[in-house]
C-alpha positions as CSV (number, residue, x, y, z in Angstrom):
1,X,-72.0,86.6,39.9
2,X,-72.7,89.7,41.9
3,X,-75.4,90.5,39.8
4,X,-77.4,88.1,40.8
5,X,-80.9,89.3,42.2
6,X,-80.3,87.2,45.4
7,X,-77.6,86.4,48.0
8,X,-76.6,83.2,49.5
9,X,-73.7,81.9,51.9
10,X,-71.5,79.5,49.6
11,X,-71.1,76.1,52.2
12,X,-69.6,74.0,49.9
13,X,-68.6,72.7,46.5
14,X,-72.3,71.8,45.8
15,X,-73.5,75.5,46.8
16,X,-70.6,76.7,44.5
17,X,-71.3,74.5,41.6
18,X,-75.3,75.8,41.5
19,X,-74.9,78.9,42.2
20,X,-72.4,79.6,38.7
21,X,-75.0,77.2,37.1
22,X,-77.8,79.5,38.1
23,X,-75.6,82.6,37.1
24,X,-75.2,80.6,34.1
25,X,-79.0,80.3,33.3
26,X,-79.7,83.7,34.3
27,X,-77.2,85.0,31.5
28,X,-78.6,82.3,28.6
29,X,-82.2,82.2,29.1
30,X,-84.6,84.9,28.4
31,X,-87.3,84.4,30.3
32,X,-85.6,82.3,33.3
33,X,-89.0,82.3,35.4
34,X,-91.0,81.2,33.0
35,X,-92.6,77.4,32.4
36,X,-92.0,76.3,29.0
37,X,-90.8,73.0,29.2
38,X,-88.8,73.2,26.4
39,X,-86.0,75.3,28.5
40,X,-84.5,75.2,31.8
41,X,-86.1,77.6,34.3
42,X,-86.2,78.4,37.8
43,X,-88.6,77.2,40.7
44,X,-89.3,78.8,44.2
45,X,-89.7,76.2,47.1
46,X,-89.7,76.7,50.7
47,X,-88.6,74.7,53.6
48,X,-90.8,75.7,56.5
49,X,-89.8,74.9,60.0
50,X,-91.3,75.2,63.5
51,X,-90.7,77.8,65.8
52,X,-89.0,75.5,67.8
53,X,-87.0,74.7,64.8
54,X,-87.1,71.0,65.3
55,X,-89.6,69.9,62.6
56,X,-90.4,71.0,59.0
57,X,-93.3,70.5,56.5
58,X,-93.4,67.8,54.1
59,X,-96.3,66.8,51.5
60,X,-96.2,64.2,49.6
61,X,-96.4,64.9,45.9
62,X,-98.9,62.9,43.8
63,X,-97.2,62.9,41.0
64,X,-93.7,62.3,42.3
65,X,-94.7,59.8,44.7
66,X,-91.8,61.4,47.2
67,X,-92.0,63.8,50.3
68,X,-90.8,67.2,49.4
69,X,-90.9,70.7,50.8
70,X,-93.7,73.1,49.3
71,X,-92.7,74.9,45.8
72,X,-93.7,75.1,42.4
73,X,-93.3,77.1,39.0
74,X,-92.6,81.0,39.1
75,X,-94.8,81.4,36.0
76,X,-92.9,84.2,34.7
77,X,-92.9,85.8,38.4
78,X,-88.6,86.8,39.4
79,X,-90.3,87.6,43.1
80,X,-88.9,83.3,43.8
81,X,-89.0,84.3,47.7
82,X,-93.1,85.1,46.9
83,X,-93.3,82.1,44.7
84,X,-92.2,79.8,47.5
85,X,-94.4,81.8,50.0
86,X,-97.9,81.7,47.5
87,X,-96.8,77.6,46.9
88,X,-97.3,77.3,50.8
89,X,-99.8,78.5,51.4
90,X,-101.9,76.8,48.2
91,X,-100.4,73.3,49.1
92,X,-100.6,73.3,52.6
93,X,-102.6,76.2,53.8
94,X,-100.3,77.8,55.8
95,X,-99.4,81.6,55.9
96,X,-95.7,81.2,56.5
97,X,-92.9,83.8,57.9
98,X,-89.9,84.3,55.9
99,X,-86.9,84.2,58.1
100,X,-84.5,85.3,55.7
101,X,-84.6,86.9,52.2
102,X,-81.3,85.3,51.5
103,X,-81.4,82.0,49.8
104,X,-81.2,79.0,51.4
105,X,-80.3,76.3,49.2
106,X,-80.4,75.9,45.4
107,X,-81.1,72.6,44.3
108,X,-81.0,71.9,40.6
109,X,-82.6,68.6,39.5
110,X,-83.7,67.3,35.9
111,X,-87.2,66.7,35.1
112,X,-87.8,63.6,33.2
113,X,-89.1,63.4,29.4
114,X,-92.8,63.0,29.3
115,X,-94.8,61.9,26.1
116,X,-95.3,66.0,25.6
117,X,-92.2,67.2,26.9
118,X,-88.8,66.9,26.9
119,X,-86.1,66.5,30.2
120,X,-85.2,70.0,31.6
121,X,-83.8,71.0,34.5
122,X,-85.5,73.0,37.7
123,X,-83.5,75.4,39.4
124,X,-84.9,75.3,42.5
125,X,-84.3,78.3,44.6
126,X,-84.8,77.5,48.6
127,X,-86.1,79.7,50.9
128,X,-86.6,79.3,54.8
129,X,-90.0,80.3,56.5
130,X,-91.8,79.3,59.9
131,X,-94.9,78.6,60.7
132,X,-96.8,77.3,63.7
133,X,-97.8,73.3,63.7
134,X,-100.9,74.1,65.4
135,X,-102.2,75.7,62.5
136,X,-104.5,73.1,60.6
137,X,-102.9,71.6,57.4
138,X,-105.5,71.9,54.0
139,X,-103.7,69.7,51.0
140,X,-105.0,70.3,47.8
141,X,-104.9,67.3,44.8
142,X,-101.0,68.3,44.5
143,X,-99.9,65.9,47.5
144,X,-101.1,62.7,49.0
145,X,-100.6,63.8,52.4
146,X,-98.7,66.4,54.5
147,X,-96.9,66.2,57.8
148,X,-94.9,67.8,60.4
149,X,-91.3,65.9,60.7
150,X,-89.1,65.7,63.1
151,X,-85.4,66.7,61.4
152,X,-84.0,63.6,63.5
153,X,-86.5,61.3,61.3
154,X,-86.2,63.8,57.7
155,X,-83.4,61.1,56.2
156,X,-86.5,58.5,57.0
157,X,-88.7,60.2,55.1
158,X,-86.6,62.1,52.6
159,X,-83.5,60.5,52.1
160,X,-82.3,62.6,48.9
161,X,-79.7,65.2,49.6
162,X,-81.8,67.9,47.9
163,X,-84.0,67.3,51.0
164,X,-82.0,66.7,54.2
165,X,-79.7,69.6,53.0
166,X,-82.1,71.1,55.7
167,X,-80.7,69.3,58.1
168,X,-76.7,70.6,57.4
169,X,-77.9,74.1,56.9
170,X,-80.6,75.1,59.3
171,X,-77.9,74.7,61.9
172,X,-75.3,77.1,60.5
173,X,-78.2,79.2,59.9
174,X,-79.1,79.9,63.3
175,X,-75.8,80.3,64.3
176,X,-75.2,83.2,61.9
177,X,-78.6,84.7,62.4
178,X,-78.0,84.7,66.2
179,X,-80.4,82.7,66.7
């Protein structure tokens, strides 16, 4: 799968499994990035995290009535790193850093049927950014609320794998990053 656009360190069986499923969808699909609902396409999301690295951002989506980290729809955009960066900064206000142009975490979900569309499947594409908790939060109709965790309290909060993957990772992050 080298010719993937991106590159990510394989952890696990899960990491393994996604990334030959995104390869997969990359091959089959025409127009990966795009939104119709009627295929399986790829989203950009962003776990943001304090300088300190001990907290991320978490907003509460509306219309999935869970805490998640900021992403959304590429819209036909392949730039997934600038997806999850421009999905920041509209749901919470924040300009974010990218730490990494690697890829996080890949997290592929299905999306349920709805009256005008059928299940699919969002291959979400992770990245990690910083940004200060100073900074005022603005939410926008999207999420019911947003706040700065602590990565002790994520499970609490998030208790889904696709979530507290941040909490395995981050840590062999920073260790391979020198941090």
């Amino acid at each position: 799968m080298s010719d993937l656009p991106w590159t990510m360190e394989l952890r696990d069986a899960r990491d393994r499994q996604n990334w030959a499923a995104l390869g997969a969808l990359m091959t089959r699909e025409a127009d990966p990035y795009g939104r119709d609902p009627m295929k399986d396409h790829v989203t950009g999301s962003g776990f943001v995290v304090s300088p300190c690295r001990g907290f991320t951002l978490l907003l509460h989506h509306a219309k999935l009535g869970r805490w998640l980290q900021p992403g959304g729809h590429c819209d036909g955009d392949p730039d997934v790193a600038g997806v999850a960066a421009r999905e920041i900064v509209e749901e919470t206000g924040l300009s974010a850093r990218l730490l990494s142009p690697r890829l996080f975490d890949i997290d592929i979900h299905e999306i349920p049927a709805r009256a005008d569309e059928p299940a699919h499947f969002h291959y979400d594409l992770r990245f990690l950014f910083e940004a200060d908790p100073a900074n005022p939060l603005l939410g926008n109709a999207e999420s019911h609320d947003l706040r700065w965790v602590a990565l002790d309290d994520l499970p609490r909060y998030a208790p889904q794998r696709s979530v507290c993957v941040l909490r395995e990772k981050l840590p062999l992050w920073r260790a391979e990053s020198g941090e």
